[in-house]
N, C-alpha and C positions, 0 to 999 in steps of 0.2 A: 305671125300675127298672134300676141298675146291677148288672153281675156283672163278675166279674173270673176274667181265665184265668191260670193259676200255670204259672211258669217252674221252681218250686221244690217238690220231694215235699214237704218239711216247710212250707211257706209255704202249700200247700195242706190238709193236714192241721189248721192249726192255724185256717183259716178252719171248717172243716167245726166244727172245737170251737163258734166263734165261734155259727156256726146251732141247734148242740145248746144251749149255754146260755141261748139265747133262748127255744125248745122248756122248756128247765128252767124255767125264772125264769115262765113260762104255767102248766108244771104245779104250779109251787110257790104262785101264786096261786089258785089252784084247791084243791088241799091245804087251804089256810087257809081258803077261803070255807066247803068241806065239812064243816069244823070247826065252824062257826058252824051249821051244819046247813042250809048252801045251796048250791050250786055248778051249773053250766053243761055241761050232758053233752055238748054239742057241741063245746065245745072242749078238753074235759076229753079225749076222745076223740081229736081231732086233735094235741093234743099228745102224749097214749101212742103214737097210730100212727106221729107222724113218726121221734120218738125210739125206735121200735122197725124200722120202714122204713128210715130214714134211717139215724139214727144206728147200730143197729146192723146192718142187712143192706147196707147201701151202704158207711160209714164205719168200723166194724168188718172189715167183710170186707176191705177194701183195706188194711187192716194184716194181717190174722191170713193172705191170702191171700202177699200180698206182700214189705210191710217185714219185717215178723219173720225169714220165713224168709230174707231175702236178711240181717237182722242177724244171723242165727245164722250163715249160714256164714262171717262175716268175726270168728266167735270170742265173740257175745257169747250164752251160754248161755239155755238155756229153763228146764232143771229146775235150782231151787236161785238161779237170776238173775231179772232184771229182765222178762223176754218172760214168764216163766213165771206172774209177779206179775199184768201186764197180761191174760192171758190166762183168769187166774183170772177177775180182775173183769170184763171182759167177759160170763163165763158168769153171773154173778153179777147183772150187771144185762140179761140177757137173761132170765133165770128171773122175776125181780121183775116185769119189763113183761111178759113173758105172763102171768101171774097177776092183775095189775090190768085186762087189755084183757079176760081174761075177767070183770073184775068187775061191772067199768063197766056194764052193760046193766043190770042187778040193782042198782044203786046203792039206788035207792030205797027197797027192802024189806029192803037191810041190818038189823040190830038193832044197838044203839050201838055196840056193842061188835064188831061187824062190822066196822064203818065206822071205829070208830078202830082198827084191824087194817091197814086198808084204806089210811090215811091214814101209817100208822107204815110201811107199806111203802113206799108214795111217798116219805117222805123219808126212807130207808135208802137208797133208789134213786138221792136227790140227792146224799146226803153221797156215796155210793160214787162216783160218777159227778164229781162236782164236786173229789173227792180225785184222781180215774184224770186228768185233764184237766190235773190241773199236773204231775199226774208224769210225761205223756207232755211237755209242753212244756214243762218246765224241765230235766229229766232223760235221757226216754226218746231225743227228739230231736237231744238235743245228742250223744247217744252213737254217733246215727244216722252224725250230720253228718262225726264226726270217723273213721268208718272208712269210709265210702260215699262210692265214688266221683262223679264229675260224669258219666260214663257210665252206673254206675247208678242215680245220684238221675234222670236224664232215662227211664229204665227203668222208673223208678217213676211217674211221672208219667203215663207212655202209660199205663199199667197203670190207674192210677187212674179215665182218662179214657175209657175199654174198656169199668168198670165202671157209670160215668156213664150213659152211651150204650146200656149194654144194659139199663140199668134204666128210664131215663128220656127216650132218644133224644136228639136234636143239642140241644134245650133245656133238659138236664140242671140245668145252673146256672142256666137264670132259674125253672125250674120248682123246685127246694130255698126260691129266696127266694120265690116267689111263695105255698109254703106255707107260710112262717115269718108273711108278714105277713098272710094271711088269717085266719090262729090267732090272730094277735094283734089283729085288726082284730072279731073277734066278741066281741062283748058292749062294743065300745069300749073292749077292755081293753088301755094300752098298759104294758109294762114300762122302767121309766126306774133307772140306778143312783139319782141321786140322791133318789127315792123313798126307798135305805134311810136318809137323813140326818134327822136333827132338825132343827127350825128353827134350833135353838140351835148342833148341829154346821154348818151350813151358813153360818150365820153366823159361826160362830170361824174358816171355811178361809178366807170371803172379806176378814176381817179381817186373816188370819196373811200372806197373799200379798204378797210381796215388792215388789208393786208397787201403785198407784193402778185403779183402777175405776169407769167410770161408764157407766149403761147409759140408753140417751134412747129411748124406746118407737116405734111404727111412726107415730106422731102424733108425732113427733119432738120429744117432752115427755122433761125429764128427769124420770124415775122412779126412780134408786139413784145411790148413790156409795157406794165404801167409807171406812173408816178417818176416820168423819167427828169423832170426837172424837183423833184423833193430828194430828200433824204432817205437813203435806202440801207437793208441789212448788209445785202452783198453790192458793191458799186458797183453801177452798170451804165454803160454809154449808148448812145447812139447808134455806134458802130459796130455796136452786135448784132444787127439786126440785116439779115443775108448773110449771117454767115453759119454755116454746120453748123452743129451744137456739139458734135464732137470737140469741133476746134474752141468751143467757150470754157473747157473743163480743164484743170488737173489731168495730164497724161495720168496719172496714177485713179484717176474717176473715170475714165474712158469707159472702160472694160463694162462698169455698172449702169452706166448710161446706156451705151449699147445693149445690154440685156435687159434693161426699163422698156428700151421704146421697141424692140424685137416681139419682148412679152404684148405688149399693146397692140400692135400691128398683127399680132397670130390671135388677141382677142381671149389669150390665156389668162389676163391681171386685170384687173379693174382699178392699182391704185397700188404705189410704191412709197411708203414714209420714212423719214429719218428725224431725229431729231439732236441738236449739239449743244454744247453749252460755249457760251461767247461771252467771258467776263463772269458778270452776276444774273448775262440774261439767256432764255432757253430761247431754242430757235427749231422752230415746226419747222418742215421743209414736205411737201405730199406733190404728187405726181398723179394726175388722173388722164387716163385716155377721151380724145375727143369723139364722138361719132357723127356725121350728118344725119338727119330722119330716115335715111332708106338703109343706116346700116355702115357708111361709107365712112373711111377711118380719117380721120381729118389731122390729126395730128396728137401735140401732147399741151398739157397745159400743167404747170408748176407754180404751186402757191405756197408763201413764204411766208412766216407770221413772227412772232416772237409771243412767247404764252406763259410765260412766266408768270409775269400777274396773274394770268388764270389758274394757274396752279395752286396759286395761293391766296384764291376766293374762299373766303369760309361763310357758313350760316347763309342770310339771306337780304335779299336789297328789294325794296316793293316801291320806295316813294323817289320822287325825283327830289334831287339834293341841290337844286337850284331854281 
């Protein structure tokens, strides 16, 4: 379990987002199972508590305590501005998660029309919440950064680290992640972005990518490649696909491969490059190991570029030239 200790108020803040949206994306699956007229009280529960623990009595406080008021006195207003906006929503999604943690218990004897009452709050909850999180990080912050000194951005940091400690003692930060992944560890429920893609979206990103792709399984069988109907650096078929990746190489490359995907699998490399010249053009070639979320080695994944032209980017490009 890694945690990370923040040199920076806003670097720190915006990890705590990081942990809320995970908390979100648990109760937004929950949301939708309740819908279908099923859902998991246990972690339906663990994710209102954290989100109302966490996110607002730890994470909220450490602004509405803190940042704000040190933003307001370097001029940036409360009533009629931006602190005044945030402060609203805050109250707004504190009111919502009390009303659902007292729902929860009673779930079951809802009447539909309860339940989807219930349900319309929870994503009021997200939308509001999921809106407040870019306006602090796109906006709120940046407003932060450009009037807050480096004396008191480190000001803010103790501050922060005070609130940690008196909540949660010296294992503050592995005990937030420790309750993000057990919430999300119940019922095997994991949240993954690219859940929200279509097969078919998923497909069109890894066809549009600028570069080549090939992915050879933890059986060091190749299983994908992209852009198999375009034109490619190295030509490649179909019908490489089940077979070794030993057997795809140059006997005289064997040896290197072997020792690429060895290192990977012992978790000693992080990432093997080469690069060749082909004609007038350079040709990237990088190897990174795959991991599953628990650690579990999934395979290798090889991407192939030609960078030539990047090479020989000079000076600078700001406007679009079309």
């Amino acid at each position: 379990m890694e945690t990370a200790q923040f040199e920076k108020w806003d670097t720190y803040l915006v990890h705590e987002h990081e942990l809320i949206e995970r908390a979100m994306a648990v109760l937004k699956q929950n949301l939708d199972a309740l819908e279908q007229g099923r859902h998991d009280p246990t972690q339906l529960t663990r994710a209102l508590d954290f989100l109302l623990e966490f996110g607002d009595k730890v994470h909220n406080r450490k602004e509405e305590d803190h940042l704000f008021p040190l933003m307001h006195q370097k001029g940036i207003p409360v009533e009629g501005g931006p602190l005044g906006v945030m402060l609203r929503e805050h109250e707004a999604e504190r009111e919502l998660l009390a009303r659902m943690m007292l729902a929860v218990p009673g779930l079951d004897t809802l009447s539909p029309e309860e339940r989807d009452n219930f349900c319309r709050e929870g994503m009021d909850y997200l939308r509001i919440r999921a809106e407040h999180i870019w306006k602090e990080n796109d906006v709120l912050y940046a407003m932060g950064r450009q009037v807050l000194s480096p004396d008191e951005g480190a000001g803010l940091v103790d501050a922060f680290n005070a609130i940690d400690l008196a909540a949660y003692g010296n294992r503050a930060k592995e005990n937030f992640l420790a309750m993000i992944e057990e919430m999300e560890s119940v019922g095997k429920m994991r949240t993954r972005l690219v859940e929200n893609l279509t097969p078919d979206q998923l497909h069109g990103i890894l066809e549009t990518l600028p570069f080549e792709v090939t992915f050879v399984d933890a059986e060091d069988t190749v299983a994908y490649f992209n852009k198999l109907d375009k034109p490619k650096i190295f030509a490649r078929t179909r019908s490489v696909v089940g077979r070794k990746v030993q057997k795809c190489h140059p006997q005289k490359s064997v040896d290197t491969v072997e020792k690429i995907v060895e290192g990977f699998k012992a978790g000693t490399h992080d990432k093997a490059e080469f690069w060749i010249d082909m004609g007038e053009e350079t040709i990237l070639i990088r190897y990174f190991p795959v991991y599953g979320d628990d650690g579990t080695y999934l395979g290798v994944c090889e991407v192939t570029q030609e960078v030539g032209w990047i090479r020989r980017l000079q000076g600078q490009k700001r406007l679009l030239d079309w």
